[in-house]
N, CA, C and O of each residue as an XYZ file, in Angstrom:
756
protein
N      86.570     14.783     39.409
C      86.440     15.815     40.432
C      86.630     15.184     41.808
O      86.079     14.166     42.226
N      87.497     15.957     42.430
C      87.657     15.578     44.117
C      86.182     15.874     44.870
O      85.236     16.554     44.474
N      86.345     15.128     46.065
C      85.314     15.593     46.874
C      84.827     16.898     47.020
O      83.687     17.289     46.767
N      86.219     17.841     47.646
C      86.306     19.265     47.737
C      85.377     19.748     46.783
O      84.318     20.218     47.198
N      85.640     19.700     45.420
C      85.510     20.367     44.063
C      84.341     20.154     43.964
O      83.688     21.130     43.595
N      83.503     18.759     44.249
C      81.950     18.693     43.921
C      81.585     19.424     45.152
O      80.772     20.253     44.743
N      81.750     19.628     46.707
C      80.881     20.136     47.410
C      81.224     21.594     46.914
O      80.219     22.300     46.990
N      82.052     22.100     46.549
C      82.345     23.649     45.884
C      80.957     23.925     44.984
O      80.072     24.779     44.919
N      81.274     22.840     44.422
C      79.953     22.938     43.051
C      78.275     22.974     43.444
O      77.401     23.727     43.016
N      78.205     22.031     44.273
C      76.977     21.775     44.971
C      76.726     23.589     45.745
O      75.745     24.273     45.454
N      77.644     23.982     46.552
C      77.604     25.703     47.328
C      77.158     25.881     45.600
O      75.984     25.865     45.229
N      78.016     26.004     44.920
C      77.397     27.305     43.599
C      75.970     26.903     43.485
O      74.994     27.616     43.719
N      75.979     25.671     43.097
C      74.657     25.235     42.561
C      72.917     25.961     43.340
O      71.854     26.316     42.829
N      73.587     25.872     45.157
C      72.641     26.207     45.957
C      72.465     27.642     46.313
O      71.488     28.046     46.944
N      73.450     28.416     45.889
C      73.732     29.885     45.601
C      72.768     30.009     44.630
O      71.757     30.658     44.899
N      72.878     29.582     43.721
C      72.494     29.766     42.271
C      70.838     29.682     42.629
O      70.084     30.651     42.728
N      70.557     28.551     42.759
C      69.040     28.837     43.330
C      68.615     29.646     44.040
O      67.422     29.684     43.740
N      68.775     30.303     44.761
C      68.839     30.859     46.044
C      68.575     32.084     45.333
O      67.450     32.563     45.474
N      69.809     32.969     44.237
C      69.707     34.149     43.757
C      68.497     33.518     42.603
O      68.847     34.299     41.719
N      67.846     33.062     42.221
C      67.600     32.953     40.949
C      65.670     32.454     40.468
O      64.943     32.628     39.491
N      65.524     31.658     42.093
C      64.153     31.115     42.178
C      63.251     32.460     42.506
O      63.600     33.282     43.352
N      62.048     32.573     41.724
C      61.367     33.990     42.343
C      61.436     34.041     43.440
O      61.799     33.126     44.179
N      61.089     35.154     43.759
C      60.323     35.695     45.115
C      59.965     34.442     46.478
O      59.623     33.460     45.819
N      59.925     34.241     47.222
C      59.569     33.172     47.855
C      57.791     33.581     48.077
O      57.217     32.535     48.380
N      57.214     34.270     48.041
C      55.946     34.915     48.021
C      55.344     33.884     46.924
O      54.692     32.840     46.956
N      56.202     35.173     45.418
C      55.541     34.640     44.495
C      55.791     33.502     44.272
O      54.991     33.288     43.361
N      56.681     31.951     44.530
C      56.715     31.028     44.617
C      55.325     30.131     44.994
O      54.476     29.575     44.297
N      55.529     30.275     46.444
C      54.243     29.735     47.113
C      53.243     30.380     46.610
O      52.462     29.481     46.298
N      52.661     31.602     46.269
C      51.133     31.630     45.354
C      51.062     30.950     43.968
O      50.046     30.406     43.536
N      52.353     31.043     43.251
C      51.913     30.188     41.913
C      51.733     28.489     42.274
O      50.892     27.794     41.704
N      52.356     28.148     42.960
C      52.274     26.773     43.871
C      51.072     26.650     44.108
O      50.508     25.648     43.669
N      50.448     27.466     44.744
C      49.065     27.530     45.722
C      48.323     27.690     44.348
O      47.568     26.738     44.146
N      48.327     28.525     43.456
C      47.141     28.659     42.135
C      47.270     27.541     41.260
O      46.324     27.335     40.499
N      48.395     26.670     41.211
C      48.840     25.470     40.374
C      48.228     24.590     40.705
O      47.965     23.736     39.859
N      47.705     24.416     42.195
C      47.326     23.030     42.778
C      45.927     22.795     42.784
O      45.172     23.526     43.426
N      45.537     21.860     42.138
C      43.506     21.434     42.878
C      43.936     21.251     43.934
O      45.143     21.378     44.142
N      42.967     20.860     45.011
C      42.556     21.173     45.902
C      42.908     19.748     46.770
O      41.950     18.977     46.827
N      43.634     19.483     47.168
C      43.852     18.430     47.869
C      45.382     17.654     46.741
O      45.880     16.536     46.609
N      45.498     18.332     46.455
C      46.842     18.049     45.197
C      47.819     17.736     45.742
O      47.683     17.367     46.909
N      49.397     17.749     45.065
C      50.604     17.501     45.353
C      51.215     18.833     45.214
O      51.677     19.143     44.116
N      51.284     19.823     46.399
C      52.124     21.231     45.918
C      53.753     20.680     45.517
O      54.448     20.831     44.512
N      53.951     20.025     46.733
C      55.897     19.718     46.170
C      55.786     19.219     44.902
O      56.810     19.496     44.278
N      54.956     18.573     44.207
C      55.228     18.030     42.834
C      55.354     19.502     42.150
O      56.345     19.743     41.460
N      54.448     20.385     42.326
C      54.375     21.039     41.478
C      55.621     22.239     41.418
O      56.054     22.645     40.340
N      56.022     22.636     42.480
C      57.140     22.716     43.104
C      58.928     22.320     42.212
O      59.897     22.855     41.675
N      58.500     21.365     42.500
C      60.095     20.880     41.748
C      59.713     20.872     40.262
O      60.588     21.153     39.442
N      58.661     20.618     39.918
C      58.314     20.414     37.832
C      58.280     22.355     37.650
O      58.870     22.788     36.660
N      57.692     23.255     38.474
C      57.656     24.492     37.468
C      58.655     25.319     38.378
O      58.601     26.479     37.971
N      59.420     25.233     39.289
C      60.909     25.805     40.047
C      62.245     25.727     40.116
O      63.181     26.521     40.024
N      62.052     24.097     40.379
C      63.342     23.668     40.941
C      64.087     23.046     39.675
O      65.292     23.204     39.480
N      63.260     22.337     38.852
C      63.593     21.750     37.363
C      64.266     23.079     36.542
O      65.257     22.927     35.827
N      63.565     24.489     36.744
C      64.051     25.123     35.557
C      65.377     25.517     36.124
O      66.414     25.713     35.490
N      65.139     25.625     37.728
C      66.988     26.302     38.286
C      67.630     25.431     37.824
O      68.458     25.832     37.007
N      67.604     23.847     38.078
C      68.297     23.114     37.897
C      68.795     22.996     36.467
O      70.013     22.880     36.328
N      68.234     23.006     35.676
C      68.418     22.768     33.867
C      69.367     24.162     33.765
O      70.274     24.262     32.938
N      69.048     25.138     34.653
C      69.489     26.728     34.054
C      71.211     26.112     34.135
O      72.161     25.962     33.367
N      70.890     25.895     35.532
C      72.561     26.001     36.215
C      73.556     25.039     35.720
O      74.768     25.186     35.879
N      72.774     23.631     34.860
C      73.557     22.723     34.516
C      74.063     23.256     32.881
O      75.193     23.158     32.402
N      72.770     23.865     32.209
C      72.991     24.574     31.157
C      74.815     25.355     30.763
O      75.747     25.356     29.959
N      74.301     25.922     32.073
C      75.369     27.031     32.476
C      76.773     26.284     32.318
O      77.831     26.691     31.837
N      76.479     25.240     32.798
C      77.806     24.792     33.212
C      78.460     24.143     32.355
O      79.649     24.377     32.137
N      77.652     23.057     31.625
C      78.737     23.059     30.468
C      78.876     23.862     29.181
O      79.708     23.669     28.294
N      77.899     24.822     29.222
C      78.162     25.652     28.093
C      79.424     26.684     28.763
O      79.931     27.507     28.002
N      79.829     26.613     29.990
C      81.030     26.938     30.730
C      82.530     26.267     30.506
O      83.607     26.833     30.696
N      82.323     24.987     30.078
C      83.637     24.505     29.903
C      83.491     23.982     28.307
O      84.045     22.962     27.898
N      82.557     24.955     27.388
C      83.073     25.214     26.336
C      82.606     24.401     25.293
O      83.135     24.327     24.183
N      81.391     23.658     25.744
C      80.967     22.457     25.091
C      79.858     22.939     24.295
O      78.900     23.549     24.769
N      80.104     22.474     22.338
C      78.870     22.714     22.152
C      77.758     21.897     21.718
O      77.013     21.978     20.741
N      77.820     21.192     22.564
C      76.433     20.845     22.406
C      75.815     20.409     24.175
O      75.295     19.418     24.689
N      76.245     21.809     24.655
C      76.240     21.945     26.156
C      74.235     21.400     26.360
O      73.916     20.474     27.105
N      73.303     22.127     25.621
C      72.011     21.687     25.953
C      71.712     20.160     25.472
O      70.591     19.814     25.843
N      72.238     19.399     24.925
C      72.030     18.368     24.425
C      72.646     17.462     26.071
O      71.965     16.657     26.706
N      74.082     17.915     26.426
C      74.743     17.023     27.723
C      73.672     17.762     29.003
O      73.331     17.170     30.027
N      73.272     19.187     28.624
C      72.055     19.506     30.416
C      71.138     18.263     30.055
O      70.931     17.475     30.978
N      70.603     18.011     28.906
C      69.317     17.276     28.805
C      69.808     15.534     29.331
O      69.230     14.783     30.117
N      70.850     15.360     28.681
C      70.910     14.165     29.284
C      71.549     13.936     30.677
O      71.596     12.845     31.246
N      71.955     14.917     31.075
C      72.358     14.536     32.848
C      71.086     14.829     33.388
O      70.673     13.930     34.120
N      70.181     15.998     33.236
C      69.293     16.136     34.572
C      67.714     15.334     34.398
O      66.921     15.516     33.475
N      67.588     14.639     35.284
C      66.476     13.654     35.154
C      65.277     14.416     36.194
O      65.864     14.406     37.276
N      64.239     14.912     36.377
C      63.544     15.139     37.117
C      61.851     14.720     37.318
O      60.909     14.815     36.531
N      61.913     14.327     38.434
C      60.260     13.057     38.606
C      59.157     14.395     37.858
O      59.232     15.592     38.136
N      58.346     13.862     37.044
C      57.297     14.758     36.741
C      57.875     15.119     35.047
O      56.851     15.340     34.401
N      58.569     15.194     34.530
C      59.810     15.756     33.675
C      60.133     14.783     32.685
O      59.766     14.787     31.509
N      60.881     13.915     33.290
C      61.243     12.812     32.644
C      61.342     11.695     33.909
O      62.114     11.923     34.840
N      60.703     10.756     33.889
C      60.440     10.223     34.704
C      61.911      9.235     35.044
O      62.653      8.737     34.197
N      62.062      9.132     36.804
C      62.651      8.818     37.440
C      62.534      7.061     38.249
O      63.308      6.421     38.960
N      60.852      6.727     37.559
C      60.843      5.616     38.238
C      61.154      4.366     38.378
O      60.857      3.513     39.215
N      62.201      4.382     36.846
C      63.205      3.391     36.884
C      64.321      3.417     37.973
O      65.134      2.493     37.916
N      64.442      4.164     38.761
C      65.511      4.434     39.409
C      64.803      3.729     41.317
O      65.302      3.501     42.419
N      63.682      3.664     40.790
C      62.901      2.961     42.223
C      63.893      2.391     42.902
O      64.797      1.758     42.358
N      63.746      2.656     44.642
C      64.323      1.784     45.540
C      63.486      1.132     46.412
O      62.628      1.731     47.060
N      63.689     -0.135     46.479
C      63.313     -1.464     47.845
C      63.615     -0.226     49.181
O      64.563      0.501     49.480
N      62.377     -0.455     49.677
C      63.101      0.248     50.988
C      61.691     -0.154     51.836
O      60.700      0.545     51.623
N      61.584     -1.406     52.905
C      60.534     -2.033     53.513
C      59.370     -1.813     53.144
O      58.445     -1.228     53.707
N      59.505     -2.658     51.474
C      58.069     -2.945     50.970
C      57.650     -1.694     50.403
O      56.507     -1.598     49.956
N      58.361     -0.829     50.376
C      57.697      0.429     49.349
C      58.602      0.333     48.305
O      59.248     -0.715     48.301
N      58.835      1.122     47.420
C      59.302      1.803     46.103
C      59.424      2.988     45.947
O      58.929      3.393     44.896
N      59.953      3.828     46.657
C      60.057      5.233     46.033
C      61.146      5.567     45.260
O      62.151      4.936     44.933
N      60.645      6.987     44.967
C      61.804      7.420     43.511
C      62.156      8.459     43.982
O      61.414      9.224     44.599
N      63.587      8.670     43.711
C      64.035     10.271     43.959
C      63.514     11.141     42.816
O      63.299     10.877     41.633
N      63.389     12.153     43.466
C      62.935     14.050     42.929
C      63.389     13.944     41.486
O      62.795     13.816     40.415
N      64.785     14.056     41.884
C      65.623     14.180     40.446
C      67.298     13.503     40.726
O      67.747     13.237     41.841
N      67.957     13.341     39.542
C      69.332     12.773     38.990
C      69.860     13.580     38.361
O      69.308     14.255     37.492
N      71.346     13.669     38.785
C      72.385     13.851     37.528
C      73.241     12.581     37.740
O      73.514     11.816     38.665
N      73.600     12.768     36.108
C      74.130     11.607     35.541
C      74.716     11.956     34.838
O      74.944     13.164     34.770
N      75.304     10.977     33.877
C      76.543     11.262     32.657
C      75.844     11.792     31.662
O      74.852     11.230     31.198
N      76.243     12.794     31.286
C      77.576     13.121     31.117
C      78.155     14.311     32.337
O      79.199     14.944     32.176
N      77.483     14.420     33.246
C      77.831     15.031     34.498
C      79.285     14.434     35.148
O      79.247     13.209     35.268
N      80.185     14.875     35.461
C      81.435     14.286     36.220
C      81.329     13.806     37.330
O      82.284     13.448     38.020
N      79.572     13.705     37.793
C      79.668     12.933     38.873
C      77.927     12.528     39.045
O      77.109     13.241     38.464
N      77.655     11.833     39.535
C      76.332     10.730     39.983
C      75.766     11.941     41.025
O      76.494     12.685     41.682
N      74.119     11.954     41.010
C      73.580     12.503     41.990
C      72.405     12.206     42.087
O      71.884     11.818     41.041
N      71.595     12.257     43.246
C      70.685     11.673     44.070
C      69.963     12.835     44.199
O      70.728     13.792     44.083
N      68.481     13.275     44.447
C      68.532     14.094     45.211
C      66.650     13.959     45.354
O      65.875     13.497     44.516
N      66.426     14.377     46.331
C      65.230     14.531     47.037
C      65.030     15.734     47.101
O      66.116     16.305     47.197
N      63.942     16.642     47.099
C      62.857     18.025     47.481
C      61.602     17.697     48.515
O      60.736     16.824     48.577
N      62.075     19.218     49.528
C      60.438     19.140     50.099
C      60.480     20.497     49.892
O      61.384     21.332     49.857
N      59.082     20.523     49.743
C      58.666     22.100     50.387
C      57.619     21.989     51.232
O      56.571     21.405     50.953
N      57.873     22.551     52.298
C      56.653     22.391     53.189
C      57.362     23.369     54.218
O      58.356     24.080     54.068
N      56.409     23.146     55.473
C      57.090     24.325     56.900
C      57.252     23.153     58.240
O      57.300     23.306     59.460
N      57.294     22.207     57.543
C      57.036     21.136     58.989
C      58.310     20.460     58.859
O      58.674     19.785     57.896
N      59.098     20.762     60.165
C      60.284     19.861     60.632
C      60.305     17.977     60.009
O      61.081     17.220     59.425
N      59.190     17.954     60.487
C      59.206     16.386     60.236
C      59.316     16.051     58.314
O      59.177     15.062     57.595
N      59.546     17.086     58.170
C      59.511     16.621     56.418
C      60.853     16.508     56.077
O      61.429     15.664     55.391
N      61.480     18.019     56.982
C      63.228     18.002     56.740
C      63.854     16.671     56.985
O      64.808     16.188     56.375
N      63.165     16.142     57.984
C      63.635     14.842     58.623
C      63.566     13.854     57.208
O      64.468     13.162     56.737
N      62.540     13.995     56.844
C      61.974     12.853     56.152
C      62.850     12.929     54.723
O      63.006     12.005     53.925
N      63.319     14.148     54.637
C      64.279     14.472     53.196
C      65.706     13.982     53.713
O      66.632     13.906     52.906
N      65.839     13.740     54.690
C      67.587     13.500     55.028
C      67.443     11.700     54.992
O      68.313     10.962     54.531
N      65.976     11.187     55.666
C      66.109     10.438     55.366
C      65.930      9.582     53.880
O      66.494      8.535     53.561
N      65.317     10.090     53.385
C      64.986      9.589     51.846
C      66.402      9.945     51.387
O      66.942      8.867     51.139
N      67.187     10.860     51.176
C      68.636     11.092     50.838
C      69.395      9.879     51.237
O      69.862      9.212     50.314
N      69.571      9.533     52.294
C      70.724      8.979     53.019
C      69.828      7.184     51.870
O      70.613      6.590     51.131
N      69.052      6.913     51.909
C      67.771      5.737     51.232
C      68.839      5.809     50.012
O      69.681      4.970     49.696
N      68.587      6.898     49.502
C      68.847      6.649     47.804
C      70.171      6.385     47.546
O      70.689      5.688     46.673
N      70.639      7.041     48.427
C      72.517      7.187     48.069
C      72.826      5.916     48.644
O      73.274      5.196     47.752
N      72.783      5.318     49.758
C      72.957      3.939     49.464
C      72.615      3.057     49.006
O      73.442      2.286     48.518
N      71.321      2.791     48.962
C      70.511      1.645     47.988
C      70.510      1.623     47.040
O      70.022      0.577     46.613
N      70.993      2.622     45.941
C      71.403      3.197     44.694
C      73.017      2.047     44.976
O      73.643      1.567     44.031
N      73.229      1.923     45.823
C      75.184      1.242     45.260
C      74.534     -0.376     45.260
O      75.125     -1.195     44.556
N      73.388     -0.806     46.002
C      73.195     -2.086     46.160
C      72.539     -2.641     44.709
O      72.690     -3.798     44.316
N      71.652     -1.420     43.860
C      70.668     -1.879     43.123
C      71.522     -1.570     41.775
O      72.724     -1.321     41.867
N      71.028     -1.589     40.840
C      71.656     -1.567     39.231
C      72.559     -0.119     38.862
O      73.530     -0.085     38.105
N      72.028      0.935     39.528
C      72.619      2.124     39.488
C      73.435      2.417     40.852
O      73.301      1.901     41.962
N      74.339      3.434     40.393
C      75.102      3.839     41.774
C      75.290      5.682     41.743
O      75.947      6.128     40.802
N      74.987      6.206     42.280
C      75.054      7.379     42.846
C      76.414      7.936     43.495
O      76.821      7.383     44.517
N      76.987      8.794     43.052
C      78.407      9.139     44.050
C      77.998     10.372     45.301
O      78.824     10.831     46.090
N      76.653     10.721     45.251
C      76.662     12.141     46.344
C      74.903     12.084     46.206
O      74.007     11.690     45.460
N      75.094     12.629     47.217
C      73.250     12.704     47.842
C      72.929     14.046     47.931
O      73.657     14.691     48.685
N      71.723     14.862     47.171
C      71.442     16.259     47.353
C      70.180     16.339     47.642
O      69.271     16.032     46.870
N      70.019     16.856     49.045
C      68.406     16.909     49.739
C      68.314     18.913     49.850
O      68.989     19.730     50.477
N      67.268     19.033     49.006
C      66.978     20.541     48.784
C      65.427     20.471     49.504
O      64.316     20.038     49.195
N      66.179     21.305     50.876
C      64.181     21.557     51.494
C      63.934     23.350     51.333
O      64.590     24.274     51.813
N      62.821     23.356     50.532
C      62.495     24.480     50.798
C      60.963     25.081     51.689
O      59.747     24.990     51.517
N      61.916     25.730     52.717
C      61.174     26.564     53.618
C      60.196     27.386     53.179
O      60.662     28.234     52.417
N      58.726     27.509     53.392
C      57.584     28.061     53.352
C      56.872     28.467     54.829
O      55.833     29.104     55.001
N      57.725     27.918     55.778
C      57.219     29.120     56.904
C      57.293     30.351     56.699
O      58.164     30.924     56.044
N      56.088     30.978     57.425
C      56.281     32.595     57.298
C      57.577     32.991     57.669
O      58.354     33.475     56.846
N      57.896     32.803     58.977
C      59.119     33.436     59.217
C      60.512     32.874     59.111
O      61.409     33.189     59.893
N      60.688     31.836     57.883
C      61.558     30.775     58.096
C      62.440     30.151     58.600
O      63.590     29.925     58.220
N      61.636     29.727     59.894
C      62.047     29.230     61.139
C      62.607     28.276     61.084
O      63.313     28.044     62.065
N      62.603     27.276     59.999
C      63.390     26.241     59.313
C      64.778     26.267     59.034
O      65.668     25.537     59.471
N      64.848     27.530     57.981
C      66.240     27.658     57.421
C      66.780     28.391     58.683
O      68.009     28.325     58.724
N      66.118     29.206     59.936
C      67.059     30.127     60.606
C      67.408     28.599     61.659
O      68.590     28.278     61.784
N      66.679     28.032     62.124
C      66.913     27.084     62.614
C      68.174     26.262     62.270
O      69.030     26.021     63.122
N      68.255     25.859     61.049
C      69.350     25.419     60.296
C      70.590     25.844     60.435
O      71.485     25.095     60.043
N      70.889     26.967     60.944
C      72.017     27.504     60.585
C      72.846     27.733     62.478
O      73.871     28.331     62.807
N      72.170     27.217     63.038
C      72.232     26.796     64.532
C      73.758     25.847     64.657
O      73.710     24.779     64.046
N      74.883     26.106     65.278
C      76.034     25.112     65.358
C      75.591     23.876     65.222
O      75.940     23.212     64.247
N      74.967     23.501     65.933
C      74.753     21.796     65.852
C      73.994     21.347     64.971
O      74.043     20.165     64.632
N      73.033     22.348     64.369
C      73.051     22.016     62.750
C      74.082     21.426     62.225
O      74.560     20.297     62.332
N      74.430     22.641     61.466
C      75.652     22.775     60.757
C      76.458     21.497     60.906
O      76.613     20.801     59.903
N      77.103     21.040     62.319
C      77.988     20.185     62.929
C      76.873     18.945     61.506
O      77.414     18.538     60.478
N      75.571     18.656     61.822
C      74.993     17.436     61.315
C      75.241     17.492     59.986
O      75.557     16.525     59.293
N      75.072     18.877     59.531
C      75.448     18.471     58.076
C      76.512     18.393     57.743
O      76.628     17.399     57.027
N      77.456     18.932     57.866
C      79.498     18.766     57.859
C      79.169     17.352     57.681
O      79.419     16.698     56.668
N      78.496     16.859     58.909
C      78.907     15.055     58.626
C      77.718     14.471     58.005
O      77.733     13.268     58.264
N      77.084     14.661     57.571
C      76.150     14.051     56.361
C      77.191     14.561     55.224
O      76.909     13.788     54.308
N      78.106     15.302     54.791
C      78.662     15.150     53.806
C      79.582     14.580     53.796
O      79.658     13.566     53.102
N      80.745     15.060     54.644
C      82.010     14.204     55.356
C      81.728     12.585     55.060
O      82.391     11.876     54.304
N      80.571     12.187     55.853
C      80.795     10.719     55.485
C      80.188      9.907     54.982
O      80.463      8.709     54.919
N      79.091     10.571     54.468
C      77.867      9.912     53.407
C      78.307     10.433     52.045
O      78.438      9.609     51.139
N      78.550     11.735     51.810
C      78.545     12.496     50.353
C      77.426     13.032     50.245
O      77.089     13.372     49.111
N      76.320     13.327     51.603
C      75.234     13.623     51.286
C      75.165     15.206     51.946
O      75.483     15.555     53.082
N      74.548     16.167     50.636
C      74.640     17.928     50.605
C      73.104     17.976     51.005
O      72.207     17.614     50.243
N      72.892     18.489     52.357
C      71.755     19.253     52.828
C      71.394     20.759     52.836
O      71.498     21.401     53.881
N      71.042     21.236     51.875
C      70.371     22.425     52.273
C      68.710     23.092     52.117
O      67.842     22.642     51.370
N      68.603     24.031     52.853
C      67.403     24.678     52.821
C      67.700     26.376     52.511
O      68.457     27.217     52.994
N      66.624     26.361     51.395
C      66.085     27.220     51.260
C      64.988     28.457     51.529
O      64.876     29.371     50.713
């Protein structure tokens, strides 16, 4: 697959969530009833949301180009922290170790990276572009290599001042070139 063709794929993929994740309401209350009390909501987040869009859409896809044993190739491309654990995939990054969210992998036609937030605070979006931009390169230095970086933030402000924010020209302009010249796909939800 050309560049073109995976960011084509990545738009469906983020379409696809978009039409497909409940309610954003009912999201954040099952989130909010999932969590003790001082918990990890984003964990819980990507293991009972973002994992099933993701499995749906990969499902989809090669049972799309005809393959049968399309759930056997979703299971082995999509890797997700909480799921099937990701922490072999740890990166050096000044004395810490973190792990990305989730992976696709082979038998996928292409390598992927990808980080989740959910939260309403700017400084997290930040913190997802940077953990993205972390994995997708330090991923080429360390045993594995990654071809594209996918940072999925989802917005839980009331009025999602995040995603409207986002969609601001000079947004936009930042992400064109987080893909353009990293391979790295930013969006919010």
């Amino acid at each position: 697959m050309n560049k073109k063709e995976v960011h084509n794929l990545l738009i469906q993929l983020n379409h696809w969530l978009e039409e497909n994740l409940p309610p954003k309401k009912e999201v954040i209350k099952r989130v909010k009833d999932g969590t003790s009390p001082g918990g990890e909501r984003e964990g819980i987040f990507v293991k009972q949301f973002l994992y099933t869009g993701l499995k749906s859409f990969t499902e989809d896809y090669f049972r799309s180009l005809g393959s049968e044993d399309w759930q056997k190739q979703a299971d082995e491309t999509l890797i997700v922290e909480g799921i099937k654990p990701t922490t072999q995939h740890r990166h050096s990054f000044f004395g810490s170790k973190p792990a990305p969210d989730f992976l696709f992998k082979s038998p996928f036609p292409f390598t992927i990276v990808g980080e989740a937030k959910y939260s309403n605070d700017i400084g997290d979006l930040q913190t997802l572009v940077g953990q993205t931009i972390v994995y997708l390169i330090s991923g080429k230095t360390e045993e594995w290599h990654y071809n594209y970086g996918y940072g999925i933030f989802y917005d839980i402000s009331d009025r999602q001042t995040i995603k409207k924010a986002s969609q601001s020209r000079p947004e936009q302009e930042l992400y064109r070139e987080l893909w353009n010249k990293l391979g790295i796909f930013i969006r919010i939800i």
